[in-house]
N, C-alpha and C positions, 0 to 999 in steps of 0.2 A: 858292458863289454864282456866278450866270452874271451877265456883264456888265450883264443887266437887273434883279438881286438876286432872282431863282429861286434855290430853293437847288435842287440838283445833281438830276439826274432819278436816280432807286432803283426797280429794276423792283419790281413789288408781292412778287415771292417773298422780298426782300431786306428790305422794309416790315416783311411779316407774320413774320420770325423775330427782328427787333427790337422789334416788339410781344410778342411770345410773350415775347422773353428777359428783358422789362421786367416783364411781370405776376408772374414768375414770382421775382424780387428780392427780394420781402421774403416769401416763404416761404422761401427758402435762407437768407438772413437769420438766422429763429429755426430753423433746420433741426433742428440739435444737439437742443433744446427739443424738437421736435416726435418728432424718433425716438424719444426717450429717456418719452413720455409719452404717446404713439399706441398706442392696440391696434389693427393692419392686420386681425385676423380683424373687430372691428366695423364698420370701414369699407366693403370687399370687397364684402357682398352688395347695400350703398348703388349704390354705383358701377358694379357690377355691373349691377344695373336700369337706373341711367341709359346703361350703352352704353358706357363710356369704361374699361371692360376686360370681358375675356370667361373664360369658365371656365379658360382656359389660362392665364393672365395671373394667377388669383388661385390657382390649385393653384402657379407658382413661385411667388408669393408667400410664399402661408404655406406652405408641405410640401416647399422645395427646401432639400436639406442644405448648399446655399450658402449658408443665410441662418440662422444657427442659434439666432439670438434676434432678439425683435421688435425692437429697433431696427434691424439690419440689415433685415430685412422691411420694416419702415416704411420706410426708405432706400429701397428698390427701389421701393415702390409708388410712391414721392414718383417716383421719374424715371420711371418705366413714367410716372405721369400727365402730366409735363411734358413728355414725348415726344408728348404728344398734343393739345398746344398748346392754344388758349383755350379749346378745351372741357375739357378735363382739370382745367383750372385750376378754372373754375367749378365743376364737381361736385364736386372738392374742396373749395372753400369750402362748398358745400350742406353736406357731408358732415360740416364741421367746425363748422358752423351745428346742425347737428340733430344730434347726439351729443357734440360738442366744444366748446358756447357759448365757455367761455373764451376759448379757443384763436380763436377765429372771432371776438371782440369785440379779442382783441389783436392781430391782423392787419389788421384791417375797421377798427378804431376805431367801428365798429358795433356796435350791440346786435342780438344773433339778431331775425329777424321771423319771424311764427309766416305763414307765406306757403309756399305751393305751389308746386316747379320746372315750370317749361314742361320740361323734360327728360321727368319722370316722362309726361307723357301729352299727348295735344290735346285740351284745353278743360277738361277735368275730371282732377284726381291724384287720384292715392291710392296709398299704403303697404300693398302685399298684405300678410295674415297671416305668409305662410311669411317675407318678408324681417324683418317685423318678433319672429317669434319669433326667428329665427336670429341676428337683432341680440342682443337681448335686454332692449335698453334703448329704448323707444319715448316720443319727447315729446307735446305733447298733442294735437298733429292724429292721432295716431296712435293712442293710446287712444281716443281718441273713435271714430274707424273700427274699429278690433279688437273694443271692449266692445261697441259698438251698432253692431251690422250695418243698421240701418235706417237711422243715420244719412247723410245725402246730402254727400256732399264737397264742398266750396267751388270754384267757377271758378277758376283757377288765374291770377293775377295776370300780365300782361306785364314784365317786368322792366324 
């Protein structure tokens, strides 16, 4: 604190890697948990769509013989995502919301909401076919767009 109780000036690069290294606490937290119970090939084509890895980032992922079981995979993706700071973080919650509810209610202290990311699109989302075949496991916004193609997707909530 400065003589007039300012506390100390922090240039904003300094701000935002202690916000980043804060969000990012109680996923390291259950880390262990999380490698050890993560499928990374489910997650990938998720994340993939929202931006916050690209096909290079998810071929090391799953297919680099450095990583030779999924929990090592899941380790890597988890810092590939934290290296990408508050948006990483989010998508990975998305990601653990919409395939992983548990996991995403024991982090969150939240219950999943059946709600659309401003990630996936502007003004209107939706879960293409190809991402949700390659998943495999689609919740119910997602069935409902796969079975009934005529169905119209929901505005996608501001977060």
């Amino acid at each position: 604190m400065d003589p007039q109780g300012n506390p100390p000036f922090q240039p904003q690069c300094e701000r935002q890697e202690e916000e980043d290294d804060s969000i990012w606490e109680k996923i390291e937290s259950a880390r262990h948990q999380l490698t050890r119970s993560l499928n990374p090939a489910k997650l990938t084509p998720y994340l993939r769509q929202c931006r916050v890895i690209d096909e290079q980032d998810e071929e090391e992922v799953l297919n680099s013989c450095r990583f030779p079981c999924k929990s090592n995979q899941t380790g890597y993706l988890m810092d590939i995502l934290r290296r990408r700071g508050k948006r990483g973080y989010e998508a990975f919650l998305e990601s653990l919301e919409f395939y992983y509810p548990e996991h995403y209610t024991r982090l969150t202290g939240r219950e999943p909401a059946q709600r659309c990311s401003m990630i996936l699109g502007r003004g209107r989302c939706f879960v293409p076919l190809s991402a949700a075949a390659r998943v495999g496991r689609a919740r119910n916004l997602c069935i409902n767009l796969c079975i009934k193609p005529w169905f119209t997707p929901p505005v996608c909530e501001e977060p």
